[in-house]
C-alpha positions as CSV (number, residue, x, y, z in Angstrom):
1,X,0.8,4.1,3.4
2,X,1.1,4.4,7.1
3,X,-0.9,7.5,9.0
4,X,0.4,9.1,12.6
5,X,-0.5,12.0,14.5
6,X,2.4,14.3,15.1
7,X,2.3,18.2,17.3
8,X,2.7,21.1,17.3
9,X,2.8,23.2,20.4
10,X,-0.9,21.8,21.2
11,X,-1.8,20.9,18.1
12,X,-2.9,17.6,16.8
13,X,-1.5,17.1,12.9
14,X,-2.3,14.1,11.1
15,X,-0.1,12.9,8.5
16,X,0.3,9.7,6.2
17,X,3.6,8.4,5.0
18,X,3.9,7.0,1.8
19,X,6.8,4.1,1.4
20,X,6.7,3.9,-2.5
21,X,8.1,7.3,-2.5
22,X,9.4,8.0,1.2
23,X,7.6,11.6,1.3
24,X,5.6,12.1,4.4
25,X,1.7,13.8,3.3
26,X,0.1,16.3,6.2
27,X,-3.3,17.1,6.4
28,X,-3.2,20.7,5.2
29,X,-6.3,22.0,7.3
30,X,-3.8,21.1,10.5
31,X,-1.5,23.2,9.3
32,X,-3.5,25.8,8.3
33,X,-5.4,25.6,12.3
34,X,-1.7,26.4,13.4
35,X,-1.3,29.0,11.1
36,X,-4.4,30.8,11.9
37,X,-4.3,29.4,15.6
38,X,-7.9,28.0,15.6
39,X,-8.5,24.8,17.2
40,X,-11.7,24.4,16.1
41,X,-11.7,22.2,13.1
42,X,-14.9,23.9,11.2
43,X,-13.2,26.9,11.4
44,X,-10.2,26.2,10.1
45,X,-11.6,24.2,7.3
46,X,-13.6,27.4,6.2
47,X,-10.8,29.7,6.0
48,X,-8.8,26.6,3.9
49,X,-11.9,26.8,1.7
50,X,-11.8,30.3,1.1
51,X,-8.0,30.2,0.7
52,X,-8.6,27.2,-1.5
53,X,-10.8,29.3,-3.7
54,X,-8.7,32.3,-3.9
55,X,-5.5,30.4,-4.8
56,X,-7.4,28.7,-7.9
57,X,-8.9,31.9,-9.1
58,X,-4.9,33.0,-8.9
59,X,-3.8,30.2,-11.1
60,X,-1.7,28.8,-8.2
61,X,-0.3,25.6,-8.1
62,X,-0.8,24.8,-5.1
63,X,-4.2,23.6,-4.9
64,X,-3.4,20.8,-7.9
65,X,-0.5,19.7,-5.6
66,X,-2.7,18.5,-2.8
67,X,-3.7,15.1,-3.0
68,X,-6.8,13.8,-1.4
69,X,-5.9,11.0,0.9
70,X,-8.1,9.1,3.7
71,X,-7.0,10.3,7.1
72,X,-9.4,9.7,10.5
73,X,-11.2,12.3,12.1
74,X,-12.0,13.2,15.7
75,X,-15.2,10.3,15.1
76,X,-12.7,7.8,14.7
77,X,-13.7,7.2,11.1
78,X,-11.8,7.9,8.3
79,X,-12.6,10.7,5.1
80,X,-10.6,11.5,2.3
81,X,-8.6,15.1,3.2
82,X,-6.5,17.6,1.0
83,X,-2.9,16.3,2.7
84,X,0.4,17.9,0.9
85,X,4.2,17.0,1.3
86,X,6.3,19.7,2.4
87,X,7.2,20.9,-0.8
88,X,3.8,22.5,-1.3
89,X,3.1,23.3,2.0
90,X,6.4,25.8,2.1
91,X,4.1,27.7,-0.6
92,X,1.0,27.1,0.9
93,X,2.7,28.5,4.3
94,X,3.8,31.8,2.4
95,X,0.5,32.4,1.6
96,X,-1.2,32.6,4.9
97,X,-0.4,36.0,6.9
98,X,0.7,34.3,10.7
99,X,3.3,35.1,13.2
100,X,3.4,31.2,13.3
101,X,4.6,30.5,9.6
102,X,8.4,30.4,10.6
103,X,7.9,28.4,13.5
104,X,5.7,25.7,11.6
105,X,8.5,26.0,9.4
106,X,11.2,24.7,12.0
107,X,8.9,22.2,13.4
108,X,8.8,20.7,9.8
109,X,12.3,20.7,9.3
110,X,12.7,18.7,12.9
111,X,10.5,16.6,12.1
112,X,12.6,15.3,8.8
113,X,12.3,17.8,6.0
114,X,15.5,20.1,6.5
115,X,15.5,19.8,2.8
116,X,12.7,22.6,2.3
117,X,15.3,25.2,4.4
118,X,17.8,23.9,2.1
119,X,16.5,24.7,-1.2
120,X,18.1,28.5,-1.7
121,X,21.3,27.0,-0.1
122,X,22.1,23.3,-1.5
123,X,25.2,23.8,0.5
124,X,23.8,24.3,3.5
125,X,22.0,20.8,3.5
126,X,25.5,19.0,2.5
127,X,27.1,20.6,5.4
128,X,24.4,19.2,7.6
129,X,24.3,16.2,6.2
130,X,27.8,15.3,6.9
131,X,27.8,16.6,10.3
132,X,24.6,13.9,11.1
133,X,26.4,11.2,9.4
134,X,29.8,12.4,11.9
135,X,27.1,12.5,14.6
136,X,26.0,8.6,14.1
137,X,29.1,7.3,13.7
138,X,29.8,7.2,9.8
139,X,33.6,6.9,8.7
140,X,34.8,9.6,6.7
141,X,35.5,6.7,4.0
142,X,31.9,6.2,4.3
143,X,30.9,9.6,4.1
144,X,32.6,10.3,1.2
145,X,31.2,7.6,-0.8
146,X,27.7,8.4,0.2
147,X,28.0,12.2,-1.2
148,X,30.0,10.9,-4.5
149,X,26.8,8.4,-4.9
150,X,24.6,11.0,-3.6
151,X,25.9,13.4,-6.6
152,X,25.7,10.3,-9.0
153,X,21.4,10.4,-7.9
154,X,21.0,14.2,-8.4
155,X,22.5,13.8,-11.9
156,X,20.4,11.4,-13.1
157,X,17.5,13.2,-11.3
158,X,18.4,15.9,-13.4
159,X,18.3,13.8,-16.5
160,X,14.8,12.7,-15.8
161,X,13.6,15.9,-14.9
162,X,14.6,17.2,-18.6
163,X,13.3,13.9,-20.5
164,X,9.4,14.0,-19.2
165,X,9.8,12.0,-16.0
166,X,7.3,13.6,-13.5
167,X,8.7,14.1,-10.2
168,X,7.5,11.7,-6.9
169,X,5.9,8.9,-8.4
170,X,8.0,7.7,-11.1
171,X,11.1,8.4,-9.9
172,X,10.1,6.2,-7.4
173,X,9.1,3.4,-9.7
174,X,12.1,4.2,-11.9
175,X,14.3,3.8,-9.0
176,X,12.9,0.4,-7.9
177,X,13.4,-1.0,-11.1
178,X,16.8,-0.2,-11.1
179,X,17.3,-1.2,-7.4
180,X,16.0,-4.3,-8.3
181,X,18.0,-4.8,-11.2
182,X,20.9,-4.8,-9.3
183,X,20.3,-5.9,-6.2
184,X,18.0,-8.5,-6.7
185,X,15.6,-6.6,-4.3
186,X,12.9,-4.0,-4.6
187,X,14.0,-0.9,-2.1
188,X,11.1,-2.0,0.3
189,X,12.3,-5.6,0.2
190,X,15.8,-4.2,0.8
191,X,15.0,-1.7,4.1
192,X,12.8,-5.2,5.1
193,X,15.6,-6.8,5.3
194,X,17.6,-3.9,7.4
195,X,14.8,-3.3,9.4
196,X,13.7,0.5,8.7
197,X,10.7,2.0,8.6
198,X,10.8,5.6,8.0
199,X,14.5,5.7,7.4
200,X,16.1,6.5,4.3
201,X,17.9,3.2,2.8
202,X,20.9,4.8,1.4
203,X,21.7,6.8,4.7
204,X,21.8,2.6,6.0
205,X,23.8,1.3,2.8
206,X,27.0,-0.6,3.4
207,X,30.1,0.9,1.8
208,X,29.8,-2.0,-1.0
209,X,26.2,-1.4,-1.3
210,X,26.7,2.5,-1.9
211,X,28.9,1.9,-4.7
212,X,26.7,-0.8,-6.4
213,X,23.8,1.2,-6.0
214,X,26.1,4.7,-7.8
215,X,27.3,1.9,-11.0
216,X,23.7,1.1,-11.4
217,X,22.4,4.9,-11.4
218,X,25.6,6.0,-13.1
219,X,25.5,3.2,-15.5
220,X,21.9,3.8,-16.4
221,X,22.2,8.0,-16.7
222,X,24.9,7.4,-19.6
223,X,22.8,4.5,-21.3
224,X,19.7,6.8,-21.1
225,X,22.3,9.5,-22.8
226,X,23.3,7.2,-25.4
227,X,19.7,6.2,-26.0
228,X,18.1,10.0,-25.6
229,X,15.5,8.2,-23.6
230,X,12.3,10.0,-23.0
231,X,9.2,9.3,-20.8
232,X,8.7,6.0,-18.9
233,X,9.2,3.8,-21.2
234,X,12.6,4.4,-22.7
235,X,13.9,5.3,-19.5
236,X,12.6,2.3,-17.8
237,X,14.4,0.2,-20.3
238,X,17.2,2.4,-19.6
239,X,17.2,1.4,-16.0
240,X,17.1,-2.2,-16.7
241,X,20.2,-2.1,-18.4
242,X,22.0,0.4,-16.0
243,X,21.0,-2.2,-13.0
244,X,22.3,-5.0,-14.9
245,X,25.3,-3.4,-15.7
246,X,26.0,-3.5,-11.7
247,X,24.3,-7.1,-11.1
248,X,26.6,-8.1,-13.2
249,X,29.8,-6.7,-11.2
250,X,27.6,-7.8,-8.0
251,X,27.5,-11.6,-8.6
252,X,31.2,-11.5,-10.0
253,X,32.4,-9.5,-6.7
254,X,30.6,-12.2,-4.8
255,X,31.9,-15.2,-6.6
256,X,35.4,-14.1,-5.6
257,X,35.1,-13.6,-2.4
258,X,32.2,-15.7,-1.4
259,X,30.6,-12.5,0.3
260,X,27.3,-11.4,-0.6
261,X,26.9,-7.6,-0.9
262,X,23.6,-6.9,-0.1
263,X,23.1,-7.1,3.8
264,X,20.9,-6.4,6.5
265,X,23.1,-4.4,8.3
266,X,22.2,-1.2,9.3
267,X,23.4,2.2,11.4
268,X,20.4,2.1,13.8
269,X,22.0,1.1,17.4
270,X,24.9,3.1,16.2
271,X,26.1,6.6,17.9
C-alpha cells in the first residue's frame, strides 16, 4: 500500500492506495471535516464518533465497511484510522446533512472514481469510458475489444458474486491467479513491466493481450459453470484451468510467429 495527501478546496485528505486490489482507501474523518466544514481535527473526529455510534445502533453497514489502516498524522507519526473506499463513503456521504456532499461527490469522481456516479446509470460510465479511450488515442478496433473483454469480466464477476466470492479481496486474488495462469505474470509483475503505478492494466493492454486476458476469464466462467464451483477453493481451481486454457493458445500464437504477447507497452505518452 502506498499513502498520499490529496485536496479539497483547503482541505488536506489523506488516503492509502492499495495495489492488490487497485481501490484507493480515504481517511473518513477528512471527509467528514469537509462535510461538516471543520478544520479542526478533534472536532471533526467527535462528530465521526457520534455518527459512528448512531449508525451502529441503526444496523448500518457502513461502519463494518471501514477498515482501520495506518495513516500519519499532523505529528508526523503514523496511527491506525477508519479509511473507506468510495463505495462506502457514497453512503457514509448521504448520511451527513451538508451543502458540501455533492461537491465532495464530484471531487471524488475527478479524482478516479466516476464509477460511484455511474452506479444508477451503467450506461452512462460506458459512454465515458469510450469517449476517454477516443480522448487518449485508442483505435476503435481497440476500443471495441476492451468493452467485449470488459463484458467478459462483469460476467464472471457476476458469477462469483452468486457462488460465495466476497467482493475486493478475493476477486483480486482470484484474478491474479488467473492472470498468472496465462500470462506467466502476476498483474503487479505485469503493470511492472509497463510501468504504471496507479493505472488500471487493462486500460494499458495490447490488442493481443486484451483478448488473452477475455479467453482466460471466459474460459474460466464456463469451467466454473461446468464445475458449479463455489467459495475459493473451487473457483480457484477453476481459474487455473481457465488461465491455462489461454497459456496454452499464448505459447502456440508465439511459436508461430516468434512474437511474444505479453509486452511492456503502454498508452502513457499517448494523446
Amino acid at each position: 500500500m502506498k499513502d498520499t495527501l490529496a485536496i479539497f478546496e483547503n482541505f488536506k485528505i489523506r488516503r492509502i492506495y492499495d495495489e492488490k486490489s487497485e481501490i484507493w482507501f480515504f481517511s473518513v474523518v477528512d471527509i467528514i471535516a469537509v462535510l461538516i466544514e471543520q478544520y479542526e481535527h478533534k472536532k471533526a473526529q467527535s462528530y465521526w464518533t457520534t455518527l459512528k455510534n448512531r449508525l451502529k445502533e441503526e444496523g448500518s453497514e457502513v461502519v463494518t465497511k471501514c477498515d482501520q489502516l495506518k495513516m500519519e498524522a499532523s505529528d508526523g507519526k503514523k496511527y491506525l484510522t477508519d479509511a473507506a473506499n468510495p463505495e462506502t463513503l457514497l453512503r457514509l456521504i448521504q448520511s451527513v446533512p451538508s451543502p458540501k456532499a455533492e461537491p465532495i461527490k464530484l471531487w471524488l469522481a475527478k479524482v478516479g472514481y466516476e464509477r460511484m456516479q455511474d452506479m444508477a446509470d451503467p450506461a452512462r460510465s460506458l459512454d465515458r469510458a469510450r469517449e476517454y479511450w477516443q480522448q487518449h488515442g485508442r483505435s476503435e478496433k481497440w476500443i471495441q475489444q476492451r468493452m467485449m473483454g470488459q463484458e467478459t469480466r462483469n460476467k464472471l464477476t457476476d458469477y462469483w458474486k452468486d457462488h460465495d466470492i466476497k467482493k475486493g479481496e478475493e476477486y483480486a486474488i482470484l484474478t491474479n491467479i488467473i492472470h498468472q495462469e496465462w500470462s506467466g505474470l502476476t498483474v503487479k509483475d505485469h503493470k511492472d513491466i509497463k510501468r504504471l503505478k496507479t493505472q488500471n492494466l487493462r486500460d494499458h493492454m495490447s490488442e493481443a493481450e486484451i483478448i488473452f486476458t477475455a479467453l482466460a476469464e471466459l474460459s474460466t466462467r464456463q469451467i466454473a459453470e461446468t464445475m458449479e464451483a463455489t467459495g475459493m477453493e473451487e473457483n480457484k481451481a477453476a481459474g487455473k484451468k481457465g488461465g491455462n486454457i489461454a497459456k496454452k493458445a499464448r505459447q502456440d500464437l508465439e511459436e508461430k510467429t516468434g512474437k511474444q504477447v505479453v509486452s511492456g507497452e503502454n498508452y502513457l505518452l499517448r494523446k
